[in-house]
Chimera marker file (.cmm) of the C-alpha trace (Angstrom):
<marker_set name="trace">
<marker id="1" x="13.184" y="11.586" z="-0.988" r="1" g="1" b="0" radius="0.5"/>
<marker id="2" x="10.449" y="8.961" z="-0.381" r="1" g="1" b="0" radius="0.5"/>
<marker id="3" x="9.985" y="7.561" z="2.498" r="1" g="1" b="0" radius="0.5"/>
<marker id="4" x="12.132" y="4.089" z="3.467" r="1" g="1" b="0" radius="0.5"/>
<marker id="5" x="10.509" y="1.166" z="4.936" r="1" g="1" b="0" radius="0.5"/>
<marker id="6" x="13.262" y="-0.057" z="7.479" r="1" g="1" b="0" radius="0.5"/>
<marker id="7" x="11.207" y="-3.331" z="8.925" r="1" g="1" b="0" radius="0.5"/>
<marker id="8" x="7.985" y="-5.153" z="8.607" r="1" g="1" b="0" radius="0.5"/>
<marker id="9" x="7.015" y="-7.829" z="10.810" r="1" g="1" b="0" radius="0.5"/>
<marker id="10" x="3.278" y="-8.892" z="11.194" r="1" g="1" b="0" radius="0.5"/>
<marker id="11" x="1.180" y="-5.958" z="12.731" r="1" g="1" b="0" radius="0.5"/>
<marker id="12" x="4.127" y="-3.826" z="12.848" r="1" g="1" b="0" radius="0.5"/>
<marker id="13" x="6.049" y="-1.189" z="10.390" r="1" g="1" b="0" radius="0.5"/>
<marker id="14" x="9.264" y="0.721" z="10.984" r="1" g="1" b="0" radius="0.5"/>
<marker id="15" x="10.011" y="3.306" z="7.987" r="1" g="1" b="0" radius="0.5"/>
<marker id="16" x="11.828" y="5.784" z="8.209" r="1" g="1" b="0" radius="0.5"/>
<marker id="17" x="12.585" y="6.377" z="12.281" r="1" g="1" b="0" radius="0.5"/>
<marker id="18" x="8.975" y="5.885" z="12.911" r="1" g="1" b="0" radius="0.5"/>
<marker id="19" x="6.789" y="2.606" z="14.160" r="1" g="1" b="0" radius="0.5"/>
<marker id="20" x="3.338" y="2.267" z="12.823" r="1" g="1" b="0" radius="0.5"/>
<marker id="21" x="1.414" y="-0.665" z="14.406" r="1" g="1" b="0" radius="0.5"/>
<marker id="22" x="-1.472" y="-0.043" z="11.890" r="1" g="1" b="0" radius="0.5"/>
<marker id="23" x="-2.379" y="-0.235" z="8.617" r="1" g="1" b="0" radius="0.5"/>
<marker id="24" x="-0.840" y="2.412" z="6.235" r="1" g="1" b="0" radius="0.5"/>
<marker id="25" x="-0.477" y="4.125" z="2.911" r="1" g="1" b="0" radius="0.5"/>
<marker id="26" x="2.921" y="5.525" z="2.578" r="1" g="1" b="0" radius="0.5"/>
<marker id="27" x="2.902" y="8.453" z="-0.606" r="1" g="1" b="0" radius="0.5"/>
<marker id="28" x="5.820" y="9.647" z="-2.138" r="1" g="1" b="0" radius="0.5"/>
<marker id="29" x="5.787" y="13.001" z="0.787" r="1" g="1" b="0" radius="0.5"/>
<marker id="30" x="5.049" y="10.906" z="3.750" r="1" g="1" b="0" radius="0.5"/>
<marker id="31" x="3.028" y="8.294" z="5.176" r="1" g="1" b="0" radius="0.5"/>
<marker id="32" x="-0.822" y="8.358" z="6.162" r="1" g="1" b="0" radius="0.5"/>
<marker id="33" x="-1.666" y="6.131" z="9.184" r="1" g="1" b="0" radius="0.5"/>
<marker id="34" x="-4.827" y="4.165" z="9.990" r="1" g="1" b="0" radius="0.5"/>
<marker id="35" x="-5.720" y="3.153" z="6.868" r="1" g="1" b="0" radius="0.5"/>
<marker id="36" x="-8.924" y="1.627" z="7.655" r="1" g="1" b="0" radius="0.5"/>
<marker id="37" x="-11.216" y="-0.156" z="4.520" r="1" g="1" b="0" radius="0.5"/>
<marker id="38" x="-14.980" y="-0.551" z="4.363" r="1" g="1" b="0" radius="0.5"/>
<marker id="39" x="-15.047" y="-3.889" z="4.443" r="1" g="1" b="0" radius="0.5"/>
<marker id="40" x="-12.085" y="-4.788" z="6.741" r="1" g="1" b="0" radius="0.5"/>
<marker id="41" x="-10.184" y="-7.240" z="4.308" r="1" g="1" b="0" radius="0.5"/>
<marker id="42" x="-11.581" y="-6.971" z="1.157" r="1" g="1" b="0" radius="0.5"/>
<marker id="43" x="-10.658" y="-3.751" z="-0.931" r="1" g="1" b="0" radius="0.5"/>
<marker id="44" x="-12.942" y="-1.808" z="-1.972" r="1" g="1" b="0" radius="0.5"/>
<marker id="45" x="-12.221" y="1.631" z="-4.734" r="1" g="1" b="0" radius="0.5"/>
<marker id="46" x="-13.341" y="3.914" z="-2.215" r="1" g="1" b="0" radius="0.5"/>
<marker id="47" x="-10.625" y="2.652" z="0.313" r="1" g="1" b="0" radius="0.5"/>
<marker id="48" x="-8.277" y="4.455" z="-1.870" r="1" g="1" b="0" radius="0.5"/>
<marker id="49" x="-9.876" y="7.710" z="-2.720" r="1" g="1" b="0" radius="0.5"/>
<marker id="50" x="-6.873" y="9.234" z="-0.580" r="1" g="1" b="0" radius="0.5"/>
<marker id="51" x="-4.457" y="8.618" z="-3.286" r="1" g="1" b="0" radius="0.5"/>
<marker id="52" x="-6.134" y="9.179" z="-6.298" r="1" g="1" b="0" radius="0.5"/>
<marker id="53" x="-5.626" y="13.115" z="-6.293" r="1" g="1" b="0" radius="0.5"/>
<marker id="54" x="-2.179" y="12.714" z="-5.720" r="1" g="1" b="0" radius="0.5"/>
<marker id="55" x="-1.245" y="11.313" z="-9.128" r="1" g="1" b="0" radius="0.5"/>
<marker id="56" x="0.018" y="8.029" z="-8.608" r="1" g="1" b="0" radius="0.5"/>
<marker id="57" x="1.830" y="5.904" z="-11.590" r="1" g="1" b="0" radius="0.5"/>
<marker id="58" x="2.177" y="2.811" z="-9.463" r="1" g="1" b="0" radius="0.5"/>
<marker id="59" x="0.147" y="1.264" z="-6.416" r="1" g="1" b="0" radius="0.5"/>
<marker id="60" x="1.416" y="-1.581" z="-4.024" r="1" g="1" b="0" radius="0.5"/>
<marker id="61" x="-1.199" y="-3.274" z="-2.661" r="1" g="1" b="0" radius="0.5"/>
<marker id="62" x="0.263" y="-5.391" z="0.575" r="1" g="1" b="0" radius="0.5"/>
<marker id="63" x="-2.537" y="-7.782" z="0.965" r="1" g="1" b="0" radius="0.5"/>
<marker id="64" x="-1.510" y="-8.649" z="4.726" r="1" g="1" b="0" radius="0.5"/>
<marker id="65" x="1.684" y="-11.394" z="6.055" r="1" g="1" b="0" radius="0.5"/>
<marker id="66" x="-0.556" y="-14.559" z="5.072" r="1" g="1" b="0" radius="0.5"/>
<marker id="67" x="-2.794" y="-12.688" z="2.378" r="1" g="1" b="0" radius="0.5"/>
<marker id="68" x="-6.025" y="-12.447" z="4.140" r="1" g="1" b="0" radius="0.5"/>
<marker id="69" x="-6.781" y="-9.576" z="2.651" r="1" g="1" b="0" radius="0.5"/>
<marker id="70" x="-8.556" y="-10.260" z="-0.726" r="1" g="1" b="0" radius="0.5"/>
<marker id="71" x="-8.206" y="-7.532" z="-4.001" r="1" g="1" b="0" radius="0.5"/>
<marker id="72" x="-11.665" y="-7.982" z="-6.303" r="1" g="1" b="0" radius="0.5"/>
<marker id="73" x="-10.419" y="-8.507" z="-10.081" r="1" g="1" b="0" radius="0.5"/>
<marker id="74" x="-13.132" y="-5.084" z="-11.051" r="1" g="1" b="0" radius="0.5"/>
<marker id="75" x="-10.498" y="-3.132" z="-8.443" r="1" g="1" b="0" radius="0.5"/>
<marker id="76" x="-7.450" y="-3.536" z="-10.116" r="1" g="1" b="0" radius="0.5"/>
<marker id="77" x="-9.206" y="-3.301" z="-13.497" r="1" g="1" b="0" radius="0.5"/>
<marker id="78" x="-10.634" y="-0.224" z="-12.490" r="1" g="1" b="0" radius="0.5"/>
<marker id="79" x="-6.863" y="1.133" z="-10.988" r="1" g="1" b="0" radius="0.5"/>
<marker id="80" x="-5.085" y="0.015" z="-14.553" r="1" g="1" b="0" radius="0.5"/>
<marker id="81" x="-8.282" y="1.912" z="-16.448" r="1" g="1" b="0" radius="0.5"/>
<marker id="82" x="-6.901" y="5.131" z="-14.598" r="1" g="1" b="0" radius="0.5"/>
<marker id="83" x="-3.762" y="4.731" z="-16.152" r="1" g="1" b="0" radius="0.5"/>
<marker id="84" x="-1.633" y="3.906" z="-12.707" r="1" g="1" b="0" radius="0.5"/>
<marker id="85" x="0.211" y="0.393" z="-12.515" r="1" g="1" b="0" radius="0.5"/>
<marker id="86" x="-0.720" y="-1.850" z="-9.794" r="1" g="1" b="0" radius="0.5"/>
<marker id="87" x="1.026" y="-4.612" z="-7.887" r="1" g="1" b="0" radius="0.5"/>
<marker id="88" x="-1.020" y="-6.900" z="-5.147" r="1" g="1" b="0" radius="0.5"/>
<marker id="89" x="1.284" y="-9.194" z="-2.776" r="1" g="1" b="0" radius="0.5"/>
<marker id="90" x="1.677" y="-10.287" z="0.572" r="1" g="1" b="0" radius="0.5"/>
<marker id="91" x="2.934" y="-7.068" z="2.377" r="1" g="1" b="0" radius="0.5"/>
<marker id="92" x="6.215" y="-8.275" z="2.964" r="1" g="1" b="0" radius="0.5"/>
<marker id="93" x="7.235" y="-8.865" z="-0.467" r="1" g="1" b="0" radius="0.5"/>
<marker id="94" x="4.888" y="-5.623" z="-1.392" r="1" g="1" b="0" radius="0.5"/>
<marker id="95" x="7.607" y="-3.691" z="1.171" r="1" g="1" b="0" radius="0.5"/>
<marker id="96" x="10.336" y="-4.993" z="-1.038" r="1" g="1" b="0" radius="0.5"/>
<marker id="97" x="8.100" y="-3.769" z="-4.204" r="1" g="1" b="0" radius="0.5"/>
<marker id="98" x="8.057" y="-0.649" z="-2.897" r="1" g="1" b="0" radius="0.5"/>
<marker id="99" x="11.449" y="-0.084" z="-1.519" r="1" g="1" b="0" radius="0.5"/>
<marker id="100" x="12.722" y="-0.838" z="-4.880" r="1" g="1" b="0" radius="0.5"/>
<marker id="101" x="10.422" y="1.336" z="-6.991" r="1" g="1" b="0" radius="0.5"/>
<marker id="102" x="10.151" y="4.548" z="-4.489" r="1" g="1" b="0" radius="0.5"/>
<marker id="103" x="12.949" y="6.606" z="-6.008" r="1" g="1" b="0" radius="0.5"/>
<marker id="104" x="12.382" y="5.565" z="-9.511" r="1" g="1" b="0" radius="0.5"/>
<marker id="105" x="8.825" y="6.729" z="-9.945" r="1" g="1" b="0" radius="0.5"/>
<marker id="106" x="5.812" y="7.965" z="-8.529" r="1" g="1" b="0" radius="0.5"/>
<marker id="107" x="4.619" y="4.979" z="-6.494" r="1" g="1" b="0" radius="0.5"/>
<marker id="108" x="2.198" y="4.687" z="-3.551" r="1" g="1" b="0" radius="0.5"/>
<marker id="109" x="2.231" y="1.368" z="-1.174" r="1" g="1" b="0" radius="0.5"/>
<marker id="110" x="-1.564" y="0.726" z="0.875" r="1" g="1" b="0" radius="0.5"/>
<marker id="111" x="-0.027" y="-1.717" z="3.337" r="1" g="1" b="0" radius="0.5"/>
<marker id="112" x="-2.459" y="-4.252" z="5.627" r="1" g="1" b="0" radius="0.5"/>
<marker id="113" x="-0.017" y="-5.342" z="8.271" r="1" g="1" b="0" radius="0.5"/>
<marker id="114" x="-1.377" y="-7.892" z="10.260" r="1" g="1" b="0" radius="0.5"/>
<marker id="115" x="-3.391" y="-11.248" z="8.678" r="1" g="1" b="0" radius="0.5"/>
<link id1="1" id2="2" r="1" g="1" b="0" radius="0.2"/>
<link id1="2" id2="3" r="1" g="1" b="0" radius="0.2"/>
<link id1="3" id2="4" r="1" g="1" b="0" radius="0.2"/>
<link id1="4" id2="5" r="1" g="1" b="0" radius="0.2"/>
<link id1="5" id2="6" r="1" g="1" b="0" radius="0.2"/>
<link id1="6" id2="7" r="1" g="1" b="0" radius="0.2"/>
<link id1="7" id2="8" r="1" g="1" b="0" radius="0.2"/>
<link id1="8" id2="9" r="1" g="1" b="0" radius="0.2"/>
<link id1="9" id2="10" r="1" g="1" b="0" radius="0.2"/>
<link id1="10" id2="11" r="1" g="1" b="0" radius="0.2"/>
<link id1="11" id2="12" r="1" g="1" b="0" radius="0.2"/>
<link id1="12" id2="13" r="1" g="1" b="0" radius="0.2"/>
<link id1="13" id2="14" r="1" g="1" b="0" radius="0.2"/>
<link id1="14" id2="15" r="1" g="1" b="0" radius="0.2"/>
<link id1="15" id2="16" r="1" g="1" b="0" radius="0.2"/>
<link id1="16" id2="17" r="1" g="1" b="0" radius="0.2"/>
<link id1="17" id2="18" r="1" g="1" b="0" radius="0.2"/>
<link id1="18" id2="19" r="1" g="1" b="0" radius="0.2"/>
<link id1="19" id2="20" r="1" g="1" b="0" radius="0.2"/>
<link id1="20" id2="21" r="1" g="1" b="0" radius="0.2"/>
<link id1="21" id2="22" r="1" g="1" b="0" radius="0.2"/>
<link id1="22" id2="23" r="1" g="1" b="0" radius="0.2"/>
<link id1="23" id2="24" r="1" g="1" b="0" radius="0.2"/>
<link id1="24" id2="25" r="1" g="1" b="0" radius="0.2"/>
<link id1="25" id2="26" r="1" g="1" b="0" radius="0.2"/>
<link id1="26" id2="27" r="1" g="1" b="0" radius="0.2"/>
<link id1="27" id2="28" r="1" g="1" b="0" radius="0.2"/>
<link id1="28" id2="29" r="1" g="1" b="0" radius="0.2"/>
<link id1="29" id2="30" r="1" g="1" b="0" radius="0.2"/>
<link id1="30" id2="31" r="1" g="1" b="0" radius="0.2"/>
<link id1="31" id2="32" r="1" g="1" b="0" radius="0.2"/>
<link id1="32" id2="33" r="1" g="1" b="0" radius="0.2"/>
<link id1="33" id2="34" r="1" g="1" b="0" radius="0.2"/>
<link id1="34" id2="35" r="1" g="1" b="0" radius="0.2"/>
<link id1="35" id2="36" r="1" g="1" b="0" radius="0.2"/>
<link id1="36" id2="37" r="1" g="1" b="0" radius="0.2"/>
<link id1="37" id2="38" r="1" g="1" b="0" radius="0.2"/>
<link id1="38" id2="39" r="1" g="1" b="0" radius="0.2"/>
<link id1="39" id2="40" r="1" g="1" b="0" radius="0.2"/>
<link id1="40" id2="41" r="1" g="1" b="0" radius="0.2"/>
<link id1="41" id2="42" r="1" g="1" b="0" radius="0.2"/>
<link id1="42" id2="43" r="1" g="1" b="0" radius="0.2"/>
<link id1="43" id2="44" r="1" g="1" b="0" radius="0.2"/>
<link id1="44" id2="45" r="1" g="1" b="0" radius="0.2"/>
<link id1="45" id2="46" r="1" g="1" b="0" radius="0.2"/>
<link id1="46" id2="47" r="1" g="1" b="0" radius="0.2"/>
<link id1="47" id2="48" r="1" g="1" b="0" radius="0.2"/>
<link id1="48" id2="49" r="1" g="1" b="0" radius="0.2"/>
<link id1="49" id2="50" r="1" g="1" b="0" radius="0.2"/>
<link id1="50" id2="51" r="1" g="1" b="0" radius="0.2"/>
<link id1="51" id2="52" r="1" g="1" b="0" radius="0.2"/>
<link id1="52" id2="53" r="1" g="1" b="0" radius="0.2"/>
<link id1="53" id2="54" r="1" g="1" b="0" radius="0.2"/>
<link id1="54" id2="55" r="1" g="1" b="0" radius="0.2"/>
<link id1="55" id2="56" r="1" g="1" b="0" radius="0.2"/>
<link id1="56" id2="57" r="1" g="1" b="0" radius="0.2"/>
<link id1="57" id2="58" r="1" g="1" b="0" radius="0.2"/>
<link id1="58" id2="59" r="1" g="1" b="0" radius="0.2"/>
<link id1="59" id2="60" r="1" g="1" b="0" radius="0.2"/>
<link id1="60" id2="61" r="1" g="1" b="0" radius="0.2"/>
<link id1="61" id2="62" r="1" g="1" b="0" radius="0.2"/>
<link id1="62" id2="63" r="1" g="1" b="0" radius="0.2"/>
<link id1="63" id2="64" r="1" g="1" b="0" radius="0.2"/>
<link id1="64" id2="65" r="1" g="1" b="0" radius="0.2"/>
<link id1="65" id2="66" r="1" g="1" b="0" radius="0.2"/>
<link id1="66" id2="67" r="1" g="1" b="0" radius="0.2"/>
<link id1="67" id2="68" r="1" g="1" b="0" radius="0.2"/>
<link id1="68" id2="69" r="1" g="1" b="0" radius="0.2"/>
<link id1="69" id2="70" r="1" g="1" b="0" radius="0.2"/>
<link id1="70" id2="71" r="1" g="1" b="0" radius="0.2"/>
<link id1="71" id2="72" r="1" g="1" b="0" radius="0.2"/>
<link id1="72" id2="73" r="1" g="1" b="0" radius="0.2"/>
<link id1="73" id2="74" r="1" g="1" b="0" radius="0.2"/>
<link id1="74" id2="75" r="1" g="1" b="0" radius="0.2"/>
<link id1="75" id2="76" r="1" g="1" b="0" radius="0.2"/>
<link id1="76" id2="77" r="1" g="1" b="0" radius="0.2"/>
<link id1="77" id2="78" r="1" g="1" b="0" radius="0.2"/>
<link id1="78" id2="79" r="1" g="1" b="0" radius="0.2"/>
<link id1="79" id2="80" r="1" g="1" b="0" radius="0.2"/>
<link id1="80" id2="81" r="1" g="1" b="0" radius="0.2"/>
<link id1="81" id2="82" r="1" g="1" b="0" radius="0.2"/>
<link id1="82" id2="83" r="1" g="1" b="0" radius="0.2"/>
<link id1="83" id2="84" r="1" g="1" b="0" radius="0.2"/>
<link id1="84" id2="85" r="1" g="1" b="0" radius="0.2"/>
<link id1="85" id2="86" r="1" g="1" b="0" radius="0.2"/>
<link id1="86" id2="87" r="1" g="1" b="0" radius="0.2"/>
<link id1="87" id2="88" r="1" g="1" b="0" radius="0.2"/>
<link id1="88" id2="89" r="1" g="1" b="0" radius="0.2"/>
<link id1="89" id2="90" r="1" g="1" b="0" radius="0.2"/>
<link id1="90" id2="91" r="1" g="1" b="0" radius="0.2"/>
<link id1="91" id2="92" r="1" g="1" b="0" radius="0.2"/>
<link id1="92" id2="93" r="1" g="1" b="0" radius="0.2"/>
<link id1="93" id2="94" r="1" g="1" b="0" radius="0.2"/>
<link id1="94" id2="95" r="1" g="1" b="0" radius="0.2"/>
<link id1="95" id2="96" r="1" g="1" b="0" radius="0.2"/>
<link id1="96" id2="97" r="1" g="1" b="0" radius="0.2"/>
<link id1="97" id2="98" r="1" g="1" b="0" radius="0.2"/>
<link id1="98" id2="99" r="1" g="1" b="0" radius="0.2"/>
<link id1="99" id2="100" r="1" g="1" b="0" radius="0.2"/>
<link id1="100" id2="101" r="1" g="1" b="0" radius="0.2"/>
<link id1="101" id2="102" r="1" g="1" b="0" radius="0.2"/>
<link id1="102" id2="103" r="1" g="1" b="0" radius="0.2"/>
<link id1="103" id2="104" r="1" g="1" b="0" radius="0.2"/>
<link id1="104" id2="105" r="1" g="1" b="0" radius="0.2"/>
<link id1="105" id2="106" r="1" g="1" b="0" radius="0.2"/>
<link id1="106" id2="107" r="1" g="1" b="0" radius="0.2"/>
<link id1="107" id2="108" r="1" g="1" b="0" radius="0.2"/>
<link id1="108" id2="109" r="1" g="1" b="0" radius="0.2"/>
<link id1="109" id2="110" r="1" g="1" b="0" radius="0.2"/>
<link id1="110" id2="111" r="1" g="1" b="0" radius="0.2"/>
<link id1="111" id2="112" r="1" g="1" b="0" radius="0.2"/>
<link id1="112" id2="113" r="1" g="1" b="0" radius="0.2"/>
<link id1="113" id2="114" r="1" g="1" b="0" radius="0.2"/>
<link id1="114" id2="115" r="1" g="1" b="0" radius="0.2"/>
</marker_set>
């Protein structure tokens, strides 16, 4: 079963039992923590080269509590020309996104929990 996310609040995650006070990618086996990005809040392709192996259909991108961080149109072309779906929205309703999706298909959700 994929992991649950119980609470987000700005800078800080609760899913499953477990806190994260960082930025994360949670996969459909667990969660990855410290998801750092080359250029801090602007996505870049490589900042995702951790899920591309692992055969995603859908990606969540939570683009921070006020949006901050910024998703470049040539990214999500360049995610939908690999054949996965992708979502970008504030993390909170990104969390919601996921939490509704995670059981129903293969979904990943790169989460940037503070600004």
């Amino acid at each position: 079963m994929a992991p649950e996310v119980k609470r987000y609040s700005f800078g800080r995650i609760e899913i499953d039992d477990r806190v994260y006070t960082s930025d994360v990618i949670i996969t459909p086996e667990g969660v990855m923590p410290g998801w750092w990005r080359k250029e801090g809040h602007r996505l870049c392709l490589e900042d995702l080269k951790d899920v591309w192996d692992k055969n995603p259909e859908v990606i969540i991108i939570g683009t921070g509590a006020y949006g901050v961080m910024k998703v470049p149109q040539d990214v999500v072309d360049e995610i939908k020309k690999r054949g996965v779906e992708v979502e970008v929205a504030r993390t909170g309703h990104a969390v919601k996104l996921y939490n509704e999706m995670k059981d129903k298909r293969r979904v990943f959700a790169c989460l940037h929990l503070t600004c």
